[in-house]
C-alpha positions as CSV (number, residue, x, y, z in Angstrom):
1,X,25.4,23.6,12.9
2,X,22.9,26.9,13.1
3,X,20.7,25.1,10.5
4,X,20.8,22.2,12.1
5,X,19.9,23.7,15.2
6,X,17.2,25.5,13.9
7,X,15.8,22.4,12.4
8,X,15.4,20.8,15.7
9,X,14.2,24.0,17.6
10,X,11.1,24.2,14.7
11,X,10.4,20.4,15.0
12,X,10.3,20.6,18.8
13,X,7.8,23.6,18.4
14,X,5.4,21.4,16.6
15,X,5.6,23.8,13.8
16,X,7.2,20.3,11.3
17,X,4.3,17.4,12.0
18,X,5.0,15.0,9.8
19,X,3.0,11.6,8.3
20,X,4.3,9.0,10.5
21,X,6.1,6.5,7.7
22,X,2.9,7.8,5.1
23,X,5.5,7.0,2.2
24,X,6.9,4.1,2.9
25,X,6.2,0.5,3.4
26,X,7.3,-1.5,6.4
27,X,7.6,-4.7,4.1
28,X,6.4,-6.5,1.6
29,X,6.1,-10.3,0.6
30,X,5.2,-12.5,-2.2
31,X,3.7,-15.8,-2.3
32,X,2.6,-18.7,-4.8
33,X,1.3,-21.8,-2.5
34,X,0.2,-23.0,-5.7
35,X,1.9,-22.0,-8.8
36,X,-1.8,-20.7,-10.2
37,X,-2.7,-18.7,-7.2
38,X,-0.5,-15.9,-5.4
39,X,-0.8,-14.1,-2.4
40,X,0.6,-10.7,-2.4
41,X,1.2,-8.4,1.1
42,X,2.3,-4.8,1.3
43,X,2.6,-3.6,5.4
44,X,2.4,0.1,5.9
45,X,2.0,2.2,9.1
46,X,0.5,5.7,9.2
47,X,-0.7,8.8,11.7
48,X,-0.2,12.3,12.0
49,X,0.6,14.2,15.1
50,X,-2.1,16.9,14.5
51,X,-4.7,15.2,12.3
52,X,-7.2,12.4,12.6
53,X,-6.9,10.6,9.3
54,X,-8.8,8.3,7.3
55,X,-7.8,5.6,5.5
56,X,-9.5,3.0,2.7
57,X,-10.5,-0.6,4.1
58,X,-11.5,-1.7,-0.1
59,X,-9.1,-2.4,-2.6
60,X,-10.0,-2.4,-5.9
61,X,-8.0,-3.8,-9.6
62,X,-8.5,-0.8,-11.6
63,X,-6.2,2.0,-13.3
64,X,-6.0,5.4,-13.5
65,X,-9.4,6.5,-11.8
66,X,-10.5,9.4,-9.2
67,X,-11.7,7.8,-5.9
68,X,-10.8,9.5,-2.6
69,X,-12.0,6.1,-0.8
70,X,-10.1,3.1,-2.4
71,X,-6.7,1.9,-2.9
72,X,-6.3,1.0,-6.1
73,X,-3.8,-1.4,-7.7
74,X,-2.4,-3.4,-10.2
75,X,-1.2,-6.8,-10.7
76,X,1.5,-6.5,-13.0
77,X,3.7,-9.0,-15.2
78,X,7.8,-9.0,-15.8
79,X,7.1,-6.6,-18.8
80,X,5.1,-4.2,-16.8
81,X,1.5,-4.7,-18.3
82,X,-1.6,-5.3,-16.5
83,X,-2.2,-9.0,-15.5
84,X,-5.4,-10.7,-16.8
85,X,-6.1,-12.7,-14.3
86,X,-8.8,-12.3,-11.2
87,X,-8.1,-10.6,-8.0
88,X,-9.1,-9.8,-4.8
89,X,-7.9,-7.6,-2.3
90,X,-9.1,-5.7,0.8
91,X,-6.9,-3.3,3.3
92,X,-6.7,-4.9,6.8
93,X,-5.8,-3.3,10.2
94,X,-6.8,-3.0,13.8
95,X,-7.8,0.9,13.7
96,X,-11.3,1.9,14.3
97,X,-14.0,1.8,11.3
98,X,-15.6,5.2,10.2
99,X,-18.1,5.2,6.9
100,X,-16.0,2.9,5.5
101,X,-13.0,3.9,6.1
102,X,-9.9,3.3,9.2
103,X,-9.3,6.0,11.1
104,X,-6.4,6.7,12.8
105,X,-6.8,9.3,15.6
106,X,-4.3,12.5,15.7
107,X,-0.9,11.4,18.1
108,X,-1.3,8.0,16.7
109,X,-0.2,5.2,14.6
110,X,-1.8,2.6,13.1
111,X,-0.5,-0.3,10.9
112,X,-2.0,-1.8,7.7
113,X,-1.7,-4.6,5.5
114,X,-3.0,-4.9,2.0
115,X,-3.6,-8.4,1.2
116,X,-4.3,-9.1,-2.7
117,X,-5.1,-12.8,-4.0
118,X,-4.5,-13.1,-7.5
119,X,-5.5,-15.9,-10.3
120,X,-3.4,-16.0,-13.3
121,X,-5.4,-17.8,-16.3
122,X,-4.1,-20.1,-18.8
123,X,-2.4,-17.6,-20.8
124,X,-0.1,-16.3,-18.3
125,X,1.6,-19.3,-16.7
126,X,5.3,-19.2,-16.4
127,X,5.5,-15.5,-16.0
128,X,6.4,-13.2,-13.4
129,X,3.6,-11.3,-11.2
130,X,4.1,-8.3,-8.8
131,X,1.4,-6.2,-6.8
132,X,1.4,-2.4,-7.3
133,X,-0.5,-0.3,-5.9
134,X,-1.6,2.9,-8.0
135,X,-3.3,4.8,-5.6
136,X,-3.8,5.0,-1.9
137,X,-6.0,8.0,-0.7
138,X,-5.6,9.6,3.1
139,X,-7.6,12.3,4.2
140,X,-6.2,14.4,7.2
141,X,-10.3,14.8,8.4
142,X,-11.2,18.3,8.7
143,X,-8.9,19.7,6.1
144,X,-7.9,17.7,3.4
145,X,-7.9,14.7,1.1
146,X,-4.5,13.7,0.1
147,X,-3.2,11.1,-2.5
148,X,0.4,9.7,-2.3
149,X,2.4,10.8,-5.8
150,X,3.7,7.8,-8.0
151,X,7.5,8.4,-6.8
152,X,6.1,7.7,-3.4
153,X,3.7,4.7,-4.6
154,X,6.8,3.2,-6.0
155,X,7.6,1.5,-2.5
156,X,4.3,-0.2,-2.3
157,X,5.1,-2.8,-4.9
158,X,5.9,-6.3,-4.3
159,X,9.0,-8.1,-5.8
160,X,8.2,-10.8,-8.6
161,X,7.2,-13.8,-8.1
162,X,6.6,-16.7,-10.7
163,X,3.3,-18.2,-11.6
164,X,3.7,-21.8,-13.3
165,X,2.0,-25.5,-12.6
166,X,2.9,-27.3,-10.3
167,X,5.6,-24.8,-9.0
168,X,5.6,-22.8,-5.7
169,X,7.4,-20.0,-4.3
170,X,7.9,-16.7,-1.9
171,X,9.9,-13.4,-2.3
172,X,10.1,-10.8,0.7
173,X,11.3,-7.7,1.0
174,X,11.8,-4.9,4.5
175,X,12.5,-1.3,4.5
């Protein structure tokens, strides 16, 4: 009870500000309107109580690179390696635009969606696809750039969803 207590008393002091859901998703969903094509979405919200923050607006296909302004993700198959396909993916959201980049001002919160379109190619058809993403940079502006670890990326993944002619589909998922 006395840690408990104390807890609260050192939240209430603003001493504990924490990212406002910074590692987790909201939801995420699937889609194949086509069977060739699919649509992937990962919802998010973030904000800090003491801290403007700046987030990415590009997306990029790409693996294991340094960039402190782009999310960077993979389209992945049922066997976990890299899809060959074509993509293209952006990070969309109603928060102010700064040198690139969303900004989310200290006190608030701001949702975003990363919305990937992805082309399988010949070779691929009939298997399983999911979106990942790798790495998603947020700067707390004015004192630091911060990257979410891969235990916390691991919720902004999409279910699978199947890729064959002729055959369409959807998988969702909420936290």
């Amino acid at each position: 009870m006395l840690i408990r207590t104390l807890i609260l008393l050192f939240c209430a002091l603003g001493a504990y500000t924490p990212v406002a859901h910074g590692y987790f998703t909201t939801a995420q969903h699937a889609y194949s309107p086509t069977g060739e094509v699919a649509l992937f979405v990962i919802d998010f919200t973030f904000g800090h109580a003491k801290y403007d923050m700046a987030l990415p607006i590009e997306a990029v296909k790409t693996f294991n690179t340094k960039s402190t302004t782009t999310l960077q993700f993979e389209i992945l198959t049922s066997d976990n390696t890299r899809a060959s396909g074509t993509s293209l993916a952006y990070v969309l959201s109603d928060a102010d635009q700064e040198n690139g980049m969303y900004v989310v001002p200290k006190g608030k919160k701001e949702n975003f969606r990363f919305v990937a379109l992805y082309t399988r190619t010949k070779d691929e058809a009939g298997d399983l696809f999911r979106a990942q993403v790798t790495q998603l940079p947020v700067s707390l502006m004015g004192f630091e750039d911060l990257k979410l670890n891969p235990k916390e990326l691991i919720h902004y993944t999409t279910n699978f969803i199947p890729l064959a002619p002729g055959f369409t589909s959807s998988a969702s998922s909420k936290n």
